[in-house]
C-alpha positions in Angstrom: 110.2 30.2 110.5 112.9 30.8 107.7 111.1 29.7 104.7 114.2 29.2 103.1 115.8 26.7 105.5 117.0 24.4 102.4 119.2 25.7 99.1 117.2 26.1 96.3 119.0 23.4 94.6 117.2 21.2 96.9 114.5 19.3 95.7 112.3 20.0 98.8 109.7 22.4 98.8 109.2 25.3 101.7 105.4 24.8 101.7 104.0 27.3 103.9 101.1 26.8 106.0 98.0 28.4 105.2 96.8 29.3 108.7 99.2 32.4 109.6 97.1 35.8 109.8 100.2 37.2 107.4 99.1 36.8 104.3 101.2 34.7 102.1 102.9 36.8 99.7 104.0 39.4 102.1 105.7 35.9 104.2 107.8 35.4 101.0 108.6 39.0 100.4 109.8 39.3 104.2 111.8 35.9 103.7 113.6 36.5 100.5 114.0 40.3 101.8 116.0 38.1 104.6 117.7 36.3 102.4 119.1 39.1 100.8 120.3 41.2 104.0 122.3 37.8 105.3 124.3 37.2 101.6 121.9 34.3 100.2 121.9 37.0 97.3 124.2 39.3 97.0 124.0 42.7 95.0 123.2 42.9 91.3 122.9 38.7 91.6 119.6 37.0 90.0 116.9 35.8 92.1 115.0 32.2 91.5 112.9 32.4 88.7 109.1 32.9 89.2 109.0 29.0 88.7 111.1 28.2 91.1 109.7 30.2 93.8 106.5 28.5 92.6 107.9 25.1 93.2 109.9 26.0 96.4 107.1 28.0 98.4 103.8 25.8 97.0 102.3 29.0 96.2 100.5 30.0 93.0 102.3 32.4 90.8 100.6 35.7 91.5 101.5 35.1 95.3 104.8 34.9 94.0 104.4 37.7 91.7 102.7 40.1 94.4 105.8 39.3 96.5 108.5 40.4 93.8 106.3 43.7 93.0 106.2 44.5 96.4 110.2 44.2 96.5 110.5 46.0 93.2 108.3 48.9 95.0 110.9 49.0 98.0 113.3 49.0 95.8 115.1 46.1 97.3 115.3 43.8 94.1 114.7 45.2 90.4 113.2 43.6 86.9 115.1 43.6 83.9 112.5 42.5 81.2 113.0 39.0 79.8 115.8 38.0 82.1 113.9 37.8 85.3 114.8 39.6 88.8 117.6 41.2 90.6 118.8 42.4 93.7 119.1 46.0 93.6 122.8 47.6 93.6 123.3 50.5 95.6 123.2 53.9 93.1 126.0 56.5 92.8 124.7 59.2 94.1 125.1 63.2 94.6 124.3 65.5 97.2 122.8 68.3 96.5 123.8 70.3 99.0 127.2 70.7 98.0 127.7 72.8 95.2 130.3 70.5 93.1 130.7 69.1 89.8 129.6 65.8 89.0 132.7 63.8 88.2 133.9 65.2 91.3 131.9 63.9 93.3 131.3 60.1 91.6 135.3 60.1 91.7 134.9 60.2 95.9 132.9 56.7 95.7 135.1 55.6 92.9 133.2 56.2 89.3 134.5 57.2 86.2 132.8 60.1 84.5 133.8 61.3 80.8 131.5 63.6 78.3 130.9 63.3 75.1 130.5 66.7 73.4 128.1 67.0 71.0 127.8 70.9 70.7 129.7 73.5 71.2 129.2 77.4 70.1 127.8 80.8 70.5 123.7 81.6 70.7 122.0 84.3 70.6 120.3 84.1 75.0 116.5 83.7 74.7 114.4 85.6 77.6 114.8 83.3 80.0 118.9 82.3 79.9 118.9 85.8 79.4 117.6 86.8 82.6 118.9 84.1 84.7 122.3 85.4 83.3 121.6 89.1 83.7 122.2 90.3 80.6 120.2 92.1 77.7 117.9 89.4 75.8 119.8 88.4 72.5 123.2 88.9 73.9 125.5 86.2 72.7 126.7 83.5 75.1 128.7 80.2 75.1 126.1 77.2 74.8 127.7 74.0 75.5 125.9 70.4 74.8 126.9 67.6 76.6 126.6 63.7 77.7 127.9 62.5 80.8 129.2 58.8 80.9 128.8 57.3 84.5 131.3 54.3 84.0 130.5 54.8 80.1 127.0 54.5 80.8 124.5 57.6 79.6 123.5 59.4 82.4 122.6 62.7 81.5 122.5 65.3 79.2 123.7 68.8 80.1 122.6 71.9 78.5 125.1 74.7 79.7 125.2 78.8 78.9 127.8 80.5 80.2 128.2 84.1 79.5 131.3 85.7 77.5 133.9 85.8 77.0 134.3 83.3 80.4 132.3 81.0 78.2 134.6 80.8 75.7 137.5 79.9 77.6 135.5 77.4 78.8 134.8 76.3 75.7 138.5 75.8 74.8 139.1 73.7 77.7 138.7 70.3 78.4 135.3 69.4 78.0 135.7 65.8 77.4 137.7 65.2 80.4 136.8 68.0 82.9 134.1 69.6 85.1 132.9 72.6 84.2 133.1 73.7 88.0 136.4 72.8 88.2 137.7 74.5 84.9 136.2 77.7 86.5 137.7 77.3 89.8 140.8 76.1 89.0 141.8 77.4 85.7 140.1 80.6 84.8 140.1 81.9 88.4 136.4 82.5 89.5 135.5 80.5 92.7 132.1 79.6 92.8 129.6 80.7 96.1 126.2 79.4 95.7 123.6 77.6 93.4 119.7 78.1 92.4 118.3 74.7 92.2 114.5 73.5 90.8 113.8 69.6 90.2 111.2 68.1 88.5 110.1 65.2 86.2 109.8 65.3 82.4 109.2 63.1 79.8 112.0 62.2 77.7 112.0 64.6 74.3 113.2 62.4 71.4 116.6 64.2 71.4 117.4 63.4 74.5 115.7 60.2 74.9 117.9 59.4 72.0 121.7 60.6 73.2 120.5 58.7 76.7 119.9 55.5 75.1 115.5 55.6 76.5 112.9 55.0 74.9 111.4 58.2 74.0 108.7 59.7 77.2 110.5 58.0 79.5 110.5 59.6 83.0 113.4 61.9 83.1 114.9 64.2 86.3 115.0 67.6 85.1 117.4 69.9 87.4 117.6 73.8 86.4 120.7 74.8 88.2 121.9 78.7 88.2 125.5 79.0 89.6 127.0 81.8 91.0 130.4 83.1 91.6 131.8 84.2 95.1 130.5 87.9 94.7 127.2 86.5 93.8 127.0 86.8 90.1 125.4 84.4 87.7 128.4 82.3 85.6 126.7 79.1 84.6 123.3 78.2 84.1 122.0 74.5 82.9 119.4 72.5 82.0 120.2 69.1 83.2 117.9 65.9 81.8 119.0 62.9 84.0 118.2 58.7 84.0 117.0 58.0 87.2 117.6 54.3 86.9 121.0 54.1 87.6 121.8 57.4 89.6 120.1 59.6 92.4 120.4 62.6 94.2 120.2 62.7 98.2 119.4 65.7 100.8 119.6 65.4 104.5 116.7 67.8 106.3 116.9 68.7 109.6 114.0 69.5 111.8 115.4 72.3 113.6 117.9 73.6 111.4 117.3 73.2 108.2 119.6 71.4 105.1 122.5 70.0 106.3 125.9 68.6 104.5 
């Protein structure tokens, strides 16, 4: 039975009968999650209010509201907080077994990505970017600071080093405008082979929180990437802090053979 046989703006309520071995709230989940996948709702749209599923369903509210969480969990709808609920839109996404620059790969499904700089210089490497860079600790590199704008949205913050002097002719380049990858490949002549990748959450430092437009500890994607040229040496190596809200990444796994494209 679709519980939803009448508009909304009907007056008539869809009270359900309280016999079925399905327990209520997963009925209205499974019916609104119906709703959705014929058009009743259509991406980013707003659902009923929590009253109004009250009223149309003759259910109390935390049926309805165990219903909606579930949906939130699936991520079919989500909450914005004093506005009510919404059916999810699908995310940009990247995959991250391609080795390719962001914008270049949001501009295949259609998004805009620009960067607003916020530092740009020489540091003295640490250990660590040291090593991942092989070169001596304290030798100076290019550090780069950036914000990437999904359709002038925050997205993420990139923290790049880049050893010299190909670092500084990055730096010269277009760094509003451009892809790092792309600068390298296309106008200072090093193709890139392959990249070191480690993920994992983080809570939001105020900086970052901060230049992402978060409340400070929020969960955060953290991405160490370590890019290589063709002959296998290290040219680029980032920290990457990334909103998970309104972006993802995707990998395909195969049984037998392992990551695909």
């Amino acid at each position: 039975m679709n519980l939803l046989s009448t508009p909304f703006a009907d007056t008539q309520s869809a009270a359900l009968t309280r016999d079925d071995a399905v327990p209520l709230h997963q009925r209205i989940r499974e019916d609104l999650r119906d709703g959705i996948s014929r058009g009743r709702w259509a991406a980013g749209q707003r659902l009923p209010s929590e009253s109004e599923l009250i009223q149309h369903y003759g259910v109390s509210r935390i049926t309805v509201r165990q219903a909606l969480q579930s949906l939130e969990m699936q991520g079919t709808i989500v909450k914005v907080a004093g506005k009510g609920s919404y059916v999810a839109v699908d995310k940009p996404y990247q995959h991250l077994a391609r080795l390719q620059g962001l914008a270049e790969a949001m501009s295949s499904q259609g998004h805009a990505i620009r960067n607003r700089v916020l530092e740009v210089g020489r540091v003295a490497a640490d250990a660590k970017i040291a090593s991942r860079l092989h070169l001596p600790e304290g030798e100076i590199v290019t550090h780069i600071r950036r914000v990437r704008l999904l359709d002038g949205r925050p997205l993420s913050v990139d923290l790049t080093w880049l050893p010299r002097p190909l670092g500084d002719l990055v730096a010269a380049g277009d760094l509003a405008g451009r892809d790092i990858f792309l600068m390298l490949e296309h106008e200072l002549g090093t193709p890139l082979g392959h990249a070191d990748l480690a993920l994992d959450a983080c809570a939001a430092p105020e900086p970052i929180a901060r230049e992402l437009g978060v409340p400070a500890g929020s969960a955060l994607l953290r991405v160490d990437r370590l890019t290589h040229d063709r002959a296998g040496r290290p040219v680029d190596y980032e920290h990457l802090y990334c909103r998970g809200d309104n972006f993802q990444f995707r990998l395909r796994i195969d049984r037998q053979t392992g990551v695909q494209q």
